[in-house]
Kinemage of the C-alpha trace (Angstrom):
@kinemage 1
@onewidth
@group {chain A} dominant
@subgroup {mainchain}
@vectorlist {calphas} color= white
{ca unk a 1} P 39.220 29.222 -107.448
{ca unk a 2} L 39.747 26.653 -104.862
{ca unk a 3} L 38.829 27.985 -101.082
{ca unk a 4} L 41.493 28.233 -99.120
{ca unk a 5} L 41.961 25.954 -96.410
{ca unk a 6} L 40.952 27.060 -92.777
{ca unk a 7} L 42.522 25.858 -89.087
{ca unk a 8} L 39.787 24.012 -87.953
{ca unk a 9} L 41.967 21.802 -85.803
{ca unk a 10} L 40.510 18.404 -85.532
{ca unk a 11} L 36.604 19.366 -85.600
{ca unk a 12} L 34.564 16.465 -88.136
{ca unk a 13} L 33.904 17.680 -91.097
{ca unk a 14} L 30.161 18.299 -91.952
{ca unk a 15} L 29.778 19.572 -95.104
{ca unk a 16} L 31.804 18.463 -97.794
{ca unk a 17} L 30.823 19.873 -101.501
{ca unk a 18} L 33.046 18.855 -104.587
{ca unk a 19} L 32.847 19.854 -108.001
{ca unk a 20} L 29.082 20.859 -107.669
{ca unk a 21} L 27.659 22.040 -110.491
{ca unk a 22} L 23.821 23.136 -111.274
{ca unk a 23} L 22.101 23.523 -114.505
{ca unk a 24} L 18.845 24.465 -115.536
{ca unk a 25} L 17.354 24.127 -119.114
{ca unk a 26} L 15.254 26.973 -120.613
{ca unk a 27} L 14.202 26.128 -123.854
{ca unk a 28} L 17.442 25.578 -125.882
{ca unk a 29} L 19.491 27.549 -123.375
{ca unk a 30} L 21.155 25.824 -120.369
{ca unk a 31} L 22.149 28.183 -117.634
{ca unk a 32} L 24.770 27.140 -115.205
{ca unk a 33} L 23.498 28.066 -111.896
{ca unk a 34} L 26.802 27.016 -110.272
{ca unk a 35} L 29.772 26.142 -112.169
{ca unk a 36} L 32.031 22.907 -110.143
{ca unk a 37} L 31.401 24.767 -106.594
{ca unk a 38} L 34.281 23.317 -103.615
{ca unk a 39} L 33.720 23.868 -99.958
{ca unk a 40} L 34.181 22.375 -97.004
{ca unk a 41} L 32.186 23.478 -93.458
{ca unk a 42} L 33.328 21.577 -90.202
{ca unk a 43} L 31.269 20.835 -87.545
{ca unk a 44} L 31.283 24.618 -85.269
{ca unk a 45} L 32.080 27.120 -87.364
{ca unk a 46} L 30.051 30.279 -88.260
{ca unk a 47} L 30.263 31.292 -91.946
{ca unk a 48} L 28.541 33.502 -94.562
{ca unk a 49} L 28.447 32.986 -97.885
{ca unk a 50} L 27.775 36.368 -99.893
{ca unk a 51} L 27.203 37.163 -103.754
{ca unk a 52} L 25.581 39.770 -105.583
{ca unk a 53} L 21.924 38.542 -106.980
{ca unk a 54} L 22.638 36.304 -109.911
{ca unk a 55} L 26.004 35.025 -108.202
{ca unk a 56} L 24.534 31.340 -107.529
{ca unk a 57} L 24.207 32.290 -103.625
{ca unk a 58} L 20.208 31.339 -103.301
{ca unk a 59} L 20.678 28.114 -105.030
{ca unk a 60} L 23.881 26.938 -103.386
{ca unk a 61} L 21.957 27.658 -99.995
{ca unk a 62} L 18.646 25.676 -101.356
{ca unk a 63} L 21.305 22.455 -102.007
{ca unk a 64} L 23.256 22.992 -98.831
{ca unk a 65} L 19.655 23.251 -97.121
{ca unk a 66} L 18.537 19.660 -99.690
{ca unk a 67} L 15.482 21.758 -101.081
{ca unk a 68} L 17.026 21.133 -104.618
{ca unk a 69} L 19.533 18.595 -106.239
{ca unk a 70} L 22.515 18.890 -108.106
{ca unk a 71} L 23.056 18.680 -111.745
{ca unk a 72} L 26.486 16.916 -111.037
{ca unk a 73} L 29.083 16.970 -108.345
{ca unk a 74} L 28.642 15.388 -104.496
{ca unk a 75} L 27.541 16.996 -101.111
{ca unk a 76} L 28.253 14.499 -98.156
{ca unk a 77} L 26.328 16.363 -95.544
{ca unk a 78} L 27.559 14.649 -91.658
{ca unk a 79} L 28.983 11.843 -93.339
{ca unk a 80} L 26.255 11.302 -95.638
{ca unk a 81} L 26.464 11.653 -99.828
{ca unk a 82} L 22.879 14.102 -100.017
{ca unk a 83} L 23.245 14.518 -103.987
{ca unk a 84} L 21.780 11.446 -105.079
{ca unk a 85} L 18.726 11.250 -102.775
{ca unk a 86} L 15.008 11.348 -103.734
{ca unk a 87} L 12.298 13.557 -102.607
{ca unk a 88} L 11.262 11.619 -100.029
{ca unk a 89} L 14.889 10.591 -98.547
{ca unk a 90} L 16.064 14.765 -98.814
{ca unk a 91} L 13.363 15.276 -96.652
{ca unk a 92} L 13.834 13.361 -93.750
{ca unk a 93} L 17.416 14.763 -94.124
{ca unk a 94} L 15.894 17.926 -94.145
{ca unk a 95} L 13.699 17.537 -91.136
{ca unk a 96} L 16.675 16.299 -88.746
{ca unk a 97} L 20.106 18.007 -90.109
{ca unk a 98} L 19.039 21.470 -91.192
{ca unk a 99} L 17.395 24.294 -89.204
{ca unk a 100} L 16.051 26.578 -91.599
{ca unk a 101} L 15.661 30.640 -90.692
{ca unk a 102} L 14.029 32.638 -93.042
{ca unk a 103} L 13.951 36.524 -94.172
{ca unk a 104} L 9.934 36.460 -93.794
{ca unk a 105} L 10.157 34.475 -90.490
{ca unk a 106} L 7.060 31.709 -91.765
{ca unk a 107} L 5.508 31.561 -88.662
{ca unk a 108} L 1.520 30.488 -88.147
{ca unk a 109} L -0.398 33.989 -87.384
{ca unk a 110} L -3.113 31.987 -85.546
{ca unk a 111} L -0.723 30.135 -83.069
{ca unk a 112} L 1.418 31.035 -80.082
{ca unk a 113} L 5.531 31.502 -80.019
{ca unk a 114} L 5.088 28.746 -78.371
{ca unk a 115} L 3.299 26.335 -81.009
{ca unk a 116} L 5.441 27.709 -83.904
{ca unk a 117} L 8.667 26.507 -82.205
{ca unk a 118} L 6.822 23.188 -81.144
{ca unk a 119} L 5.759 22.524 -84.641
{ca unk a 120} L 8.571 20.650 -86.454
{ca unk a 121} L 7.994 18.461 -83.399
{ca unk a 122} L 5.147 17.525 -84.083
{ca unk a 123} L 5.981 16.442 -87.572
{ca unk a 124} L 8.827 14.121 -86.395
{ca unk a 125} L 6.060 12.574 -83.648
{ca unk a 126} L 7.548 14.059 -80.388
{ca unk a 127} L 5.179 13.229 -77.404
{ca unk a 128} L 3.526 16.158 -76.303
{ca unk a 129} L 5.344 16.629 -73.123
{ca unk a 130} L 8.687 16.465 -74.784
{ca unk a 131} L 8.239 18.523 -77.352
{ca unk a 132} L 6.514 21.212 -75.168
{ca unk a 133} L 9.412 21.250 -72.477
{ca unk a 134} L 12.183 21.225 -75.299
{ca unk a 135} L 10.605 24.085 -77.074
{ca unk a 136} L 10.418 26.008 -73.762
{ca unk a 137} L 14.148 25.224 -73.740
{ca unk a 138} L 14.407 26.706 -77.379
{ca unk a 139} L 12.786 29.868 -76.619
{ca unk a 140} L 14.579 30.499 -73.527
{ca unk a 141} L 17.576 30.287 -75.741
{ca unk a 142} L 16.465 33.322 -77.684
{ca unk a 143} L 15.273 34.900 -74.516
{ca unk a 144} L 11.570 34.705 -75.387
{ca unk a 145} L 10.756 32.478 -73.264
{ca unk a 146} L 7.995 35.424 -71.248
{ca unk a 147} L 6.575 36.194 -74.803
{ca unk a 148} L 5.980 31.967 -75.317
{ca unk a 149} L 1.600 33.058 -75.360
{ca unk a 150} L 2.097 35.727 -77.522
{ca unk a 151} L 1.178 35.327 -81.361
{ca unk a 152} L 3.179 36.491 -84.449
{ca unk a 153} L 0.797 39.875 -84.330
{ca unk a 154} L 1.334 40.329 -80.681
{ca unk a 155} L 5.368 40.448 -81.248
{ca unk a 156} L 8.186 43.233 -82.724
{ca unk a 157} L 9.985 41.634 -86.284
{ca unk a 158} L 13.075 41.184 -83.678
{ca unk a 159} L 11.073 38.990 -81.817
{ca unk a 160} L 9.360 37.374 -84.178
{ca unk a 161} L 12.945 36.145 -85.779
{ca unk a 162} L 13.462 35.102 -82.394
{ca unk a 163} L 10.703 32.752 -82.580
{ca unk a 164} L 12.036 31.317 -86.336
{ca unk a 165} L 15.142 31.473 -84.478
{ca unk a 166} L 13.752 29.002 -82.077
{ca unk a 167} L 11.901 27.105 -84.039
{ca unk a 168} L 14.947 26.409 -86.161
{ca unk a 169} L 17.101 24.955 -82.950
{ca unk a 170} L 13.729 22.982 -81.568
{ca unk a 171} L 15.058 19.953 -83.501
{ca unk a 172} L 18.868 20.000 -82.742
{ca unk a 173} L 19.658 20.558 -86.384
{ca unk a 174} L 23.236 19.586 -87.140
{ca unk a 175} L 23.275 23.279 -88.883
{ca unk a 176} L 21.763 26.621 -88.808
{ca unk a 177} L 20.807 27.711 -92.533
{ca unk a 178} L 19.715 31.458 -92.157
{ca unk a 179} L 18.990 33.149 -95.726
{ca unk a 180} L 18.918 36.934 -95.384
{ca unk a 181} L 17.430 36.657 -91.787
{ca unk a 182} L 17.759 40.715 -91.224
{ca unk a 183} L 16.507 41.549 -94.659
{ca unk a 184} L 12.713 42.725 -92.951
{ca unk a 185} L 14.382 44.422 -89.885
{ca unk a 186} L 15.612 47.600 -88.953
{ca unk a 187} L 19.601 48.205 -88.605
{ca unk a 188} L 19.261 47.890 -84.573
{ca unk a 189} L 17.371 44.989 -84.459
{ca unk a 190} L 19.541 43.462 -87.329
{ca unk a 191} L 22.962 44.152 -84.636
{ca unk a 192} L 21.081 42.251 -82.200
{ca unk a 193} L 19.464 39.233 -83.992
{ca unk a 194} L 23.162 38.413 -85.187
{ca unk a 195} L 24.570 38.912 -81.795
{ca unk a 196} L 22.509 36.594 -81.121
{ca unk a 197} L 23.877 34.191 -83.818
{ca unk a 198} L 27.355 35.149 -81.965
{ca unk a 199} L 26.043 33.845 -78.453
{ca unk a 200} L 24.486 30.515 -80.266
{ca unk a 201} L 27.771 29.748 -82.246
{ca unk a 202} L 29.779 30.052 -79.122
{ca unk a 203} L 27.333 27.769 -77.451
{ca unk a 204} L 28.470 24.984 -80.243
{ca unk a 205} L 26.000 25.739 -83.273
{ca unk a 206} L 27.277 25.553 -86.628
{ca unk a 207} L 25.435 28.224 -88.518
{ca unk a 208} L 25.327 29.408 -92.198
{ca unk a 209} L 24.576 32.732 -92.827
{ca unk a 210} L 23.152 33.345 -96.546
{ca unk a 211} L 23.532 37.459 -97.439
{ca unk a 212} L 24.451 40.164 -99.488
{ca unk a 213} L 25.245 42.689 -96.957
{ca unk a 214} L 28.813 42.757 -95.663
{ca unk a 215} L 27.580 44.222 -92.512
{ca unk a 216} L 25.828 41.228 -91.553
{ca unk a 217} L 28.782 39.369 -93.319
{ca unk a 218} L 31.004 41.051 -90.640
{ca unk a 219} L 29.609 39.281 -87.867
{ca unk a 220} L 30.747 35.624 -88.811
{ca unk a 221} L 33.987 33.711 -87.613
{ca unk a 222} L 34.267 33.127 -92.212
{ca unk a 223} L 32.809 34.483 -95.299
{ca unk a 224} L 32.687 32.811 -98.862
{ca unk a 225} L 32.009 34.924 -101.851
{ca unk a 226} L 30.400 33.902 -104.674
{ca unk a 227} L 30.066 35.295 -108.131
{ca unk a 228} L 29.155 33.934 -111.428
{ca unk a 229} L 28.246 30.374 -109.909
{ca unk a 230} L 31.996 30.130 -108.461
{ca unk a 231} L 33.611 30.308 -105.189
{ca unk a 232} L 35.405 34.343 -105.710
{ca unk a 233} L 36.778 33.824 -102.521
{ca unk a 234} L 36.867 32.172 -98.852
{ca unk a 235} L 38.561 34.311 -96.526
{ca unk a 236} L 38.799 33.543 -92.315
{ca unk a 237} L 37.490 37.196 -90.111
{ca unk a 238} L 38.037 36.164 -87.064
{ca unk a 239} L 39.859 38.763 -85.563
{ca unk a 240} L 37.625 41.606 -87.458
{ca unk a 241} L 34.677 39.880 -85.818
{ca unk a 242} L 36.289 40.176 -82.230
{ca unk a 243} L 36.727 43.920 -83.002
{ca unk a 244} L 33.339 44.090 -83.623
{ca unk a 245} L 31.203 42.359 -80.891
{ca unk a 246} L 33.596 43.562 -78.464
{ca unk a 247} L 32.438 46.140 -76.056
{ca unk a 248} L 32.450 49.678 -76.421
């Protein structure tokens, strides 16, 4: 099924997936991960993609996110064809277009809010002062910026997703990829971390929201469904979403 085609008026186009297809070989038995996969994401929008495990969800989101490679098909990721690079080149990609946040939240036990968020800094060889002043910046974003001494251990799971959170915008990713990010959290704390995703969408993020609950689902401006390594459907909530983040 081909998605259908959203107003997006004249915003660039940053993700642009045809026919992609992924295959994996067990044995004498090839499974088809995803089966000729279309989508388009423009720069700005907030969008979930959902599926039932099995549907092809995880491993669209670890392409999209250039952890893995396609079997055949492109993905031109801000004007760039991803599907052909090596290791080494899907890295850097990695490092500057995609910030990753994750269901377990990754962060070092032994280190401050403050030196998780600065750390994919350091690996692209920001000066100290930059990188401290810019993660400051991140954390106020997710209004941590008071808890910035605190470790991991020190912190709520809300908070510590705020952290990921932050750690994820440090590097002025071109996207937000967020796989399950409520899955450890309670149903409070869920509402708020993806208010939160509201307040940094409408601040100009683009952010990808991988889940299987249509709760979280709910909260995005778009959600595409997949099932059986296919796009089942690609359907614009705008207006549901207003009813829902607007006040009681």
């Amino acid at each position: 099924m081909k998605p259908s085609a959203p107003a997006h008026g004249e915003k660039q186009l940053l993700i642009d997936i045809a026919e992609l297809w992924k295959t994996y070989v067990m044995g004498s038995t090839e499974v088809h991960a995803l089966r000729g996969i279309q989508l388009q994401v423009r720069d700005g929008e907030y969008l979930a993609i959902m599926g039932p495990s099995g549907s092809g969800k995880s491993t669209l989101m670890n392409l999209i996110g250039c952890l893995d490679s396609p079997t055949s098909g492109s993905y031109v990721l801000n004007g760039r064809d991803v599907s052909k690079l090596d290791e080494d080149e899907l890295a850097r990609i990695r490092n500057r277009e995609i910030g990753f946040v994750f269901q377990t939240f990754n962060l070092l036990a032994r280190a401050s809010a403050l030196a998780n968020v600065e750390l994919p800094l350091i690996y692209a060889g920001v000066p100290p002062d930059e990188r401290h002043e810019r993660a400051q910046e991140a954390l106020r974003q997710v209004d941590l910026l008071d808890r910035a001494r605190h470790r991991p251990n020190e912190l709520s799971g809300g908070q510590r997703q705020r952290v990921a959170i932050a750690r994820a915008l440090v590097t002025r990713p071109s996207i937000l990829l967020a796989d399950e990010p409520t899955g450890n959290l309670d149903s409070t704390t869920s509402r708020e971390i993806m208010l939160l995703f509201e307040r940094l969408h409408e601040l100009g993020n683009t952010i990808l929201v991988v889940t299987h609950e249509h709760d979280i689902a709910a909260h995005t401006a778009r959600i595409v469904s997949i099932r059986d390594g296919r796009v089942d459907g690609d359907e614009l909530v705008r207006e549901r979403r207003r009813v829902l983040t607007s006040p009681a």
